[in-house]
C-alpha positions in Angstrom: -59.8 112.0 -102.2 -60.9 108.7 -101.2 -61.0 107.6 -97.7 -58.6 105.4 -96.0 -60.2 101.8 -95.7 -60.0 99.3 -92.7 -58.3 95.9 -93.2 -57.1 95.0 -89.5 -57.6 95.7 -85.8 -54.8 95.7 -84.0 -54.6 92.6 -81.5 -53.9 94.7 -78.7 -55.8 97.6 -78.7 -58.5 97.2 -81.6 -57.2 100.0 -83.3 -57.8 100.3 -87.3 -55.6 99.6 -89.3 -56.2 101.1 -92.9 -54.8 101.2 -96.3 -54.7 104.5 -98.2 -56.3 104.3 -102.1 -53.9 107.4 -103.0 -51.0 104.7 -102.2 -52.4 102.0 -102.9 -50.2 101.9 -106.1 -47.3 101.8 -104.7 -47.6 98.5 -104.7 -48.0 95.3 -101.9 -47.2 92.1 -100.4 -49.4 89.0 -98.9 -47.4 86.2 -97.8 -47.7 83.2 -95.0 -48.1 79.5 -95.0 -50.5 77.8 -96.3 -53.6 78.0 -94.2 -52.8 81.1 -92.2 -55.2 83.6 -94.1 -53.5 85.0 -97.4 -56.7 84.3 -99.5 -59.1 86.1 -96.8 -56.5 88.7 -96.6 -56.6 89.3 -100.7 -60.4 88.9 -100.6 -60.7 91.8 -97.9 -58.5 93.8 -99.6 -60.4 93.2 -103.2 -63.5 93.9 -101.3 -62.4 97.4 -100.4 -60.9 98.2 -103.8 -64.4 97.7 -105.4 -66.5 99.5 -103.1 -64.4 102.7 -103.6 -64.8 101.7 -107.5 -61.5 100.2 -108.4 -61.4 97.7 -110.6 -59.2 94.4 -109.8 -57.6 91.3 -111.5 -56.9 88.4 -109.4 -56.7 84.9 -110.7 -58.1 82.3 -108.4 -55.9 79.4 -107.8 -57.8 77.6 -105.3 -60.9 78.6 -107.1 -62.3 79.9 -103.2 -62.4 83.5 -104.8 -65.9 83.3 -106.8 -68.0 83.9 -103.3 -67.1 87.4 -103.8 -69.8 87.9 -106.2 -72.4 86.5 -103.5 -74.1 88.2 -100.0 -72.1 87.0 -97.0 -73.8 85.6 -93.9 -74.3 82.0 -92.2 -70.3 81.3 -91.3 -70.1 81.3 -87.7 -66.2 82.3 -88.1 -67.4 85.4 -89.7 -69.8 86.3 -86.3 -67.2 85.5 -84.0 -64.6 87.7 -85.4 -67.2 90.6 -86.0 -68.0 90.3 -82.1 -64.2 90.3 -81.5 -63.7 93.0 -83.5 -66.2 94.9 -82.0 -67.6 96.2 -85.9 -70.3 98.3 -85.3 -70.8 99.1 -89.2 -70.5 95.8 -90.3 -72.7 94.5 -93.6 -72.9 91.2 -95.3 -72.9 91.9 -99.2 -72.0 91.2 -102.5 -69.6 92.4 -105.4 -69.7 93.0 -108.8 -67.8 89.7 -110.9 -66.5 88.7 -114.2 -65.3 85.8 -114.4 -62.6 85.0 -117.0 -61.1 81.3 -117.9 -58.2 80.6 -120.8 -60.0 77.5 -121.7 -63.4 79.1 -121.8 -64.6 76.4 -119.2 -65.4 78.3 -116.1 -65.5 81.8 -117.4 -65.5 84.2 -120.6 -62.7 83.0 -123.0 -59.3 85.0 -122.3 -57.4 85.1 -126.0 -54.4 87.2 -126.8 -52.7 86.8 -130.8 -49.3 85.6 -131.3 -48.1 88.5 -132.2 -49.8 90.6 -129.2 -47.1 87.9 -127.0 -44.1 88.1 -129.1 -41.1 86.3 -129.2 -39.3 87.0 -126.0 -42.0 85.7 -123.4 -43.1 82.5 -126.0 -40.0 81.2 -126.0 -40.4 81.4 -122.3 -43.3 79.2 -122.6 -41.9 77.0 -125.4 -39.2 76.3 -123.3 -36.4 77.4 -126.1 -32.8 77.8 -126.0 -31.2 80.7 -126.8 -30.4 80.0 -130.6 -34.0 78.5 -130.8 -35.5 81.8 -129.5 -32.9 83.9 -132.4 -34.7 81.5 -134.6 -38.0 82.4 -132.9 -37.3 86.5 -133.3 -36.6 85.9 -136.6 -39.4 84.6 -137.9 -41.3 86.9 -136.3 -39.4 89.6 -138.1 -39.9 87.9 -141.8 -43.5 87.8 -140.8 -43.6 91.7 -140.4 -41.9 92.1 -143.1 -43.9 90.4 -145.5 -47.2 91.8 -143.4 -48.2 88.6 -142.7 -50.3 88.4 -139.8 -49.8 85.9 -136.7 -52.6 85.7 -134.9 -52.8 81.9 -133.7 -50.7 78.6 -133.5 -51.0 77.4 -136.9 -50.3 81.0 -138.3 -47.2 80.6 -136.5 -46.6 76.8 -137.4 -47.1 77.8 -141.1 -44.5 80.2 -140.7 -41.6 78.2 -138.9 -42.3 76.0 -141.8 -42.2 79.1 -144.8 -39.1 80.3 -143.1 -37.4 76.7 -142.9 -38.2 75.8 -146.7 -36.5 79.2 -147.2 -33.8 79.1 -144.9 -30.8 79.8 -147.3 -32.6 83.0 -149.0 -33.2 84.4 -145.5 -29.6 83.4 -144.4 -28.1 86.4 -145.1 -31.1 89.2 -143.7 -31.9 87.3 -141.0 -29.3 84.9 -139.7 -29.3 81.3 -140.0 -32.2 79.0 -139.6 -31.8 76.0 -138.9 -34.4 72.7 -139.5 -33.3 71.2 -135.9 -34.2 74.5 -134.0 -37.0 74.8 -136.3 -38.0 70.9 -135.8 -37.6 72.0 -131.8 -40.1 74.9 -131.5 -42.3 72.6 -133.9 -42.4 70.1 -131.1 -43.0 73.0 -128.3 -45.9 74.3 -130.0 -47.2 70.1 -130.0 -47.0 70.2 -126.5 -48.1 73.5 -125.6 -51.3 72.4 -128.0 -51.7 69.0 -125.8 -52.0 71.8 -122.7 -54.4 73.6 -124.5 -52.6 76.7 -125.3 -54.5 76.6 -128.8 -57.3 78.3 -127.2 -55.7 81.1 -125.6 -54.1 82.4 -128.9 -56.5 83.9 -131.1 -59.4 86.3 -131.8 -61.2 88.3 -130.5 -58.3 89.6 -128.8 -58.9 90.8 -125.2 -59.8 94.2 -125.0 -57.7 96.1 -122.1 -60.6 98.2 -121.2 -63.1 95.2 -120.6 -61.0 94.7 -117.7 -61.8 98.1 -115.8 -65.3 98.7 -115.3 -67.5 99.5 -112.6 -71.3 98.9 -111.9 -73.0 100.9 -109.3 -70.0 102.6 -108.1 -68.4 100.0 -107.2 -65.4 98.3 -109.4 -66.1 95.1 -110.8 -63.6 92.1 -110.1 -62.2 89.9 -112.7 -61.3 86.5 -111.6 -59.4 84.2 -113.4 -60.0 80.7 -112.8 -56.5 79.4 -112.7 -56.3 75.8 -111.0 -56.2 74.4 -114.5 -54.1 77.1 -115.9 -51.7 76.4 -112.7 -50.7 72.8 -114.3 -48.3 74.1 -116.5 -46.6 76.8 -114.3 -44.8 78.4 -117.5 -48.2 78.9 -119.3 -49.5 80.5 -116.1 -46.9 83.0 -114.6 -46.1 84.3 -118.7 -49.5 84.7 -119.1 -49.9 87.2 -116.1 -46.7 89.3 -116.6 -48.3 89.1 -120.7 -51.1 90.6 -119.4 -49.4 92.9 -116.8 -47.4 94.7 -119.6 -49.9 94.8 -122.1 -51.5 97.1 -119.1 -48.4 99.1 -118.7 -48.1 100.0 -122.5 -51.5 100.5 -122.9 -52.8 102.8 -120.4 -51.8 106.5 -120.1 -49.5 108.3 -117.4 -52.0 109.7 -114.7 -48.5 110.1 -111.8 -50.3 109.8 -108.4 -53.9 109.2 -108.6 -56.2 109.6 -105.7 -56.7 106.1 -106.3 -55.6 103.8 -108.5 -57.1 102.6 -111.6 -56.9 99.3 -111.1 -55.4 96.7 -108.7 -53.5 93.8 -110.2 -52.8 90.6 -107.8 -50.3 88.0 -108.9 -51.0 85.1 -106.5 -48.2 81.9 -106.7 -45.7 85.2 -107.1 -43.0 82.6 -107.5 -43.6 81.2 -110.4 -42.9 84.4 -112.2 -40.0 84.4 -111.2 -38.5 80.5 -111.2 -36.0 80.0 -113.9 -36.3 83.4 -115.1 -33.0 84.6 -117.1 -31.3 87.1 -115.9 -32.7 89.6 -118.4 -35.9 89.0 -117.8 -35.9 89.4 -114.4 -34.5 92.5 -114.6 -37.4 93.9 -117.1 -40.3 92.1 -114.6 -38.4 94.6 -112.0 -38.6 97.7 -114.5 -42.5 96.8 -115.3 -43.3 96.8 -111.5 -41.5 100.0 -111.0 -43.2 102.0 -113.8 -47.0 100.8 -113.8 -47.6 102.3 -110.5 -47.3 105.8 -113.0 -49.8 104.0 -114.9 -52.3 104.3 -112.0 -51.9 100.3 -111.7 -51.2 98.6 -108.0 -49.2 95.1 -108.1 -49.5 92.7 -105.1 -47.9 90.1 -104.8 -48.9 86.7 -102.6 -46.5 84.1 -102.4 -45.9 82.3 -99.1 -42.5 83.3 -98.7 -41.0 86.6 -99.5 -37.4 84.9 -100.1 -39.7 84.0 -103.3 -39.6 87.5 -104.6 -36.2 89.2 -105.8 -34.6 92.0 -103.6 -35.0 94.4 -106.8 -38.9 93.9 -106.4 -39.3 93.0 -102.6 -38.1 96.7 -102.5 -40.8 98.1 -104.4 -43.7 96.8 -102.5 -44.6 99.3 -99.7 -48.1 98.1 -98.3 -47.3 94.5 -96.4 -49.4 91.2 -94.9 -47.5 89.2 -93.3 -48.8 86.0 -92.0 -47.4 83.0 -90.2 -44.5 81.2 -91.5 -43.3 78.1 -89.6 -39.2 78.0 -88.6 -39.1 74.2 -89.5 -35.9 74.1 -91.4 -33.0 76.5 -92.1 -34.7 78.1 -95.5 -37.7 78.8 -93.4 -35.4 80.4 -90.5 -33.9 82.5 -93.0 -37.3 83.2 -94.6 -38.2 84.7 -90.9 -35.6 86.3 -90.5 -36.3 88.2 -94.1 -39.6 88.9 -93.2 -38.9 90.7 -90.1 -36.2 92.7 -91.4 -38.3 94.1 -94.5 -40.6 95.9 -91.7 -40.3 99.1 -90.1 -39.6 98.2 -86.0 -41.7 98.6 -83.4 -40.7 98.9 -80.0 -43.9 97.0 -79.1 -43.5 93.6 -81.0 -40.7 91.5 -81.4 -41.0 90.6 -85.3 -39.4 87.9 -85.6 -40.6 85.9 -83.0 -44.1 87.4 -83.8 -44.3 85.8 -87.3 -44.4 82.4 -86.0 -46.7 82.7 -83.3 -49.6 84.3 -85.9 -52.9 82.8 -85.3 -55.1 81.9 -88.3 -56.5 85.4 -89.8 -54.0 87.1 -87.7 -51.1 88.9 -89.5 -48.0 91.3 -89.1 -48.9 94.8 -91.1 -47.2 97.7 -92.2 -48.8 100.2 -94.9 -47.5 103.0 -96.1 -49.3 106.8 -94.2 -49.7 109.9 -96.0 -46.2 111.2 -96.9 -45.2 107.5 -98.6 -43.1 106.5 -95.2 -43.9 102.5 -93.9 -45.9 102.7 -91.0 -44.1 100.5 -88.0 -45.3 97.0 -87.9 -48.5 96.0 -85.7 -49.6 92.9 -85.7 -53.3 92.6 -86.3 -56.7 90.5 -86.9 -57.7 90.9 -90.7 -61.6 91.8 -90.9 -63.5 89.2 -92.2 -65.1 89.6 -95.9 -68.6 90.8 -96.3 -69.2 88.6 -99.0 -69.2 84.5 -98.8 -65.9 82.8 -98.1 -65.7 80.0 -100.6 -66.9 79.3 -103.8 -69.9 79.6 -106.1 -71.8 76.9 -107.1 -72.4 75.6 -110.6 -75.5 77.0 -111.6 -74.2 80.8 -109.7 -71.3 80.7 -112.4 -73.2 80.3 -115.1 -75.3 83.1 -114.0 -72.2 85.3 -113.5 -71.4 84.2 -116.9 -74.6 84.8 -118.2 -75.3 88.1 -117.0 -71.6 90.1 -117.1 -70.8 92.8 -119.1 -68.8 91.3 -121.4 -71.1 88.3 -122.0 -71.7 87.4 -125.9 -67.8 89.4 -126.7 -65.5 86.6 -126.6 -67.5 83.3 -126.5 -67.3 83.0 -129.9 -63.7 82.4 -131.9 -63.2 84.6 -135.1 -60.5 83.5 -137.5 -59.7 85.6 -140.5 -57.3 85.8 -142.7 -53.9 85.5 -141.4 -50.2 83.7 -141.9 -51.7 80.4 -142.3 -54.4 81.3 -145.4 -51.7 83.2 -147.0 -48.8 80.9 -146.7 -51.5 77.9 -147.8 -53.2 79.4 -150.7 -56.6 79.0 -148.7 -57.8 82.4 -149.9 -61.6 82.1 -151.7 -61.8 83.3 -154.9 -63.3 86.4 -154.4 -60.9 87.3 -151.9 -57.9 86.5 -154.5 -59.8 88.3 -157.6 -59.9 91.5 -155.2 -56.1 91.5 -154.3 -55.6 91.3 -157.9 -57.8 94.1 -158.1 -56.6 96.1 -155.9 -52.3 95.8 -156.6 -51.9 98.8 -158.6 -54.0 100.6 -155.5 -52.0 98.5 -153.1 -48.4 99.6 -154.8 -49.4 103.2 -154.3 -50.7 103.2 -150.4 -47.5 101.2 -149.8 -45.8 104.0 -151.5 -47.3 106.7 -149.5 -46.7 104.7 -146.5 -42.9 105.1 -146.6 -43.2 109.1 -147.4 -45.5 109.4 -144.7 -44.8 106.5 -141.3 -47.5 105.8 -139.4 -50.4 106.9 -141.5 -52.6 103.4 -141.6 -51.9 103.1 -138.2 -53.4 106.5 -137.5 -56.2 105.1 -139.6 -56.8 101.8 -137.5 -56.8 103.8 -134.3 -58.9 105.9 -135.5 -61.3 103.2 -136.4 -60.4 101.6 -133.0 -61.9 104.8 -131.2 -64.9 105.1 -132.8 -65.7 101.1 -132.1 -64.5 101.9 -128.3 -66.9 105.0 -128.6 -69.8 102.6 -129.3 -69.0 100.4 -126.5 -68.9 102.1 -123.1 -68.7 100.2 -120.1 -72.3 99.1 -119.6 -73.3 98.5 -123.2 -72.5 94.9 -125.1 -70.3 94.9 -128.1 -71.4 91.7 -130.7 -69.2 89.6 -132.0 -68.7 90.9 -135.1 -67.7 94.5 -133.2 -65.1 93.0 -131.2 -63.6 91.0 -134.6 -64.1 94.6 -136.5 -61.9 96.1 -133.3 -59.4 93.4 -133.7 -58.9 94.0 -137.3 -59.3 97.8 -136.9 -55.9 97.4 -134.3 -53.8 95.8 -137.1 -54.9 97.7 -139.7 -50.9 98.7 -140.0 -50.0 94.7 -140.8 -52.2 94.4 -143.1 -50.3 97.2 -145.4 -46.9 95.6 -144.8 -46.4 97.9 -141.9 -44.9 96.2 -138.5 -46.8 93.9 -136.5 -48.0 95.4 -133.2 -45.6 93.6 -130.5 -46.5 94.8 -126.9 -44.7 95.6 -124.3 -42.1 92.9 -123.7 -41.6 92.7 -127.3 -40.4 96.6 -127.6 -39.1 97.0 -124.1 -37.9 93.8 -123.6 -34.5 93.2 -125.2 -35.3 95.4 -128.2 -34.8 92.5 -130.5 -36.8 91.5 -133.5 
């Protein structure tokens, strides 16, 4: 069992404070104003994850996170609150870092398909209506009918327009399609281009398990470079709950781990949750509650908890709370959440508490050995071991340079898809062997429906043997990760359905 590991001192009588790795997947909570402390708080916490080897995912909004991956040492805030503190066993050191960017700028490219994000959370981004998302869903379900691939934008654009030239001989399978809603998530996908969301969709496809890796015992932490992503709020929060249930489908049932296998922090919370509909809410809710069985921790940092929904607030048992300032009536009420959220202590007033927090000084409740909140103390946060800020220019690209992953995604693959197919750009060769090969093809697709499942079996078979070539501290080419990619769809490419992901099969259930 791993041991407990300290965050805080208590203000009053230096006692630690610690959070438990077996529980550390029941989930948490950083909140506070701005400049109180949250993004020390998160790096402490990331720092103790990875030197008990659990892997994290945080995307860096302020881009402050990066010094992680250097030695700590010349900040005399740092020496002041060690001396305060009175930490005997402190060390200055570093962390192992990937560093991961949508727009391949400031880190590895991050790349999911169009079909990986389904209908349900792209029409979030796009912005749609609910009769342009039913127009949405149903392309989608042509295109795994006809096994056509989506893997990027134009496969996707191609399609909108194959299913609007054919509107009235789909009418009757799959509803009506209209050339306005068609015209409108035309114009959605324009703009989400303009934002750059071309480069996230495509191949290679991120591999889940790239994401949870260690490197000298100690768990290496992804950091996605979000203040660009963060202009387009949609893009941003979609993106993370993408990527959040992609884990949850993904990864097997472990119950309660000793500790977990990776530690997941949303920071900006809210935006996950602004102009959410109803049902989607209530599936971000079912996703938080069933990861933790996936040996996955969710925190959450946000600077006020009236940000996050009761349905979650109540899910997240390990708490930092830092200052909040009682300026208006919202921020009274936010206060008066706060306090009530924590288990009482005789000791501290709570509510008055949270507004008289000093910078790096925080309210804290985690959960002890039977599951039960701790009471509330209010505490000093240790102070990281490695460098508070960020990494310079030339340290990125060494990061960059030198990761495990470096040389896997850099370079974009683009095979044969919607678009070729829908487009007639298919080379000669390529069209001589599909001629070739119908009578073979009419016969597999035969089988197929006496037997489900069977070229899926096939591609994760395949799958397994690439993953078996690849273990954590070995480099896949590019032409390995593309032959992964193609081995995980090997199902589509028969006619069989497209592989959706989680919010696509949980998620409303429609097609």
């Amino acid at each position: 069992m791993a041991n407990p590991y300290l965050v805080a001192k208590t203000t009053d009588t230096n006692t630690d404070v610690c959070l438990l790795p077996k529980l550390a997947n029941r989930h948490g909570l950083i909140t506070g104003a701005t400049g109180t402390g949250k993004t020390v708080s998160l790096q402490v916490l990331a720092e103790g994850f990875s030197r008990i080897g659990v892997p994290v995912f945080m995307a860096d909004v302020k881009g402050d996170l990066t010094g992680l991956s250097q030695v700590g040492g010349g900040n005399q805030r740092v020496t002041d609150r060690v001396a305060m503190l009175k930490l005997t066993g402190f060390t200055n050191e570093q962390f192992p870092v990937t560093c991961w960017d949508v727009f391949g700028e400031q880190g590895h490219p991050l790349r999911a398909t169009i079909a990986e994000m389904g209908p349900l959370l792209l029409s979030r981004i796009l912005n749609l209506n609910d009769t342009q998302s039913g127009v949405l869903t149903a392309t989608f379900k042509i295109a795994d009918d006809k096994g056509l691939l989506l893997l990027d934008l134009k496969d996707l654009r191609a399609m909108l327009v194959h299913a609007g030239e054919n509107a009235k001989e789909y009418q009757l399978a799959y509803g009506n399609i209209s050339g306005a809603s068609i015209g409108a998530i035309q114009r959605g996908i324009l703009t989400l281009e303009s934002q750059g969301g071309d480069k996230f969709f495509g191949e290679p496809a991120l591999n889940l398990e790239d994401l949870i890796q260690t490197v000298d015992g100690k768990g290496v932490v992804n950091i996605l470079a979000a203040d660009k992503l963060l202009n387009n709020p949609r893009i941003y929060a979609t993106f993370l709950l993408w990527l959040l249930s992609e884990l949850f489908e993904s990864l097997p049932e472990v119950g309660d781990p000793e500790q977990p296998k990776l530690v997941f922090f949303f920071d900006e919370a809210h935006l996950l949750f602004n102009e959410a509909p109803p049902e989607l809410r209530s599936r971000i809710e079912q996703v938080v509650r069933l990861v933790r069985s996936k040996g996955v921790g969710v925190y959450f940092v946000t600077q006020n908890p009236l940000d996050i929904p009761d349905v979650v607030l109540g899910q997240l048992g390990n708490r930092i709370q830092h200052a909040l300032r009682a300026y208006t009536p919202r921020d009274a009420e936010a206060v008066r959440t706060a306090a009530s959220t924590f288990r009482p202590n005789p000791k501290i007033n709570t509510e008055q508490a949270i507004t008289e927090l000093a910078t790096g000084e925080a309210l804290i409740s985690f959960l002890d050995e039977k599951g039960r909140p701790n009471p509330v103390e209010r505490c000093w946060v240790i102070p990281p071991s490695s460098r508070i800020g960020p990494v310079t220019p030339q340290e990125r690209a060494a990061l960059i340079k030198s990761s495990l992953v470096a040389g896997i995604y850099d370079t974009t693959a683009d095979r044969e898809s919607a678009y070729e197919k829908l487009t007639g750009r298919v080379t000669t060769r390529m069209e001589s062997a599909d001629k070739a090969a119908a009578p073979d093809a009419a016969a597999s697709a035969a089988q197929t429906k006496e037997e489900p499942g069977f070229f899926s079996k096939i591609g994760g078979m395949i799958g397994d043997v690439m993953e078996s070539k690849n273990s954590p501290h070995s480099r896949q080419t590019v032409g390995e990760a593309a032959m992964k990619s193609a081995a995980r769809a090997v199902g589509s490419e028969v006619g069989r359905r497209v592989i959706r992901g989680v919010l696509g099969s949980i998620f409303g259930g429609k097609r």
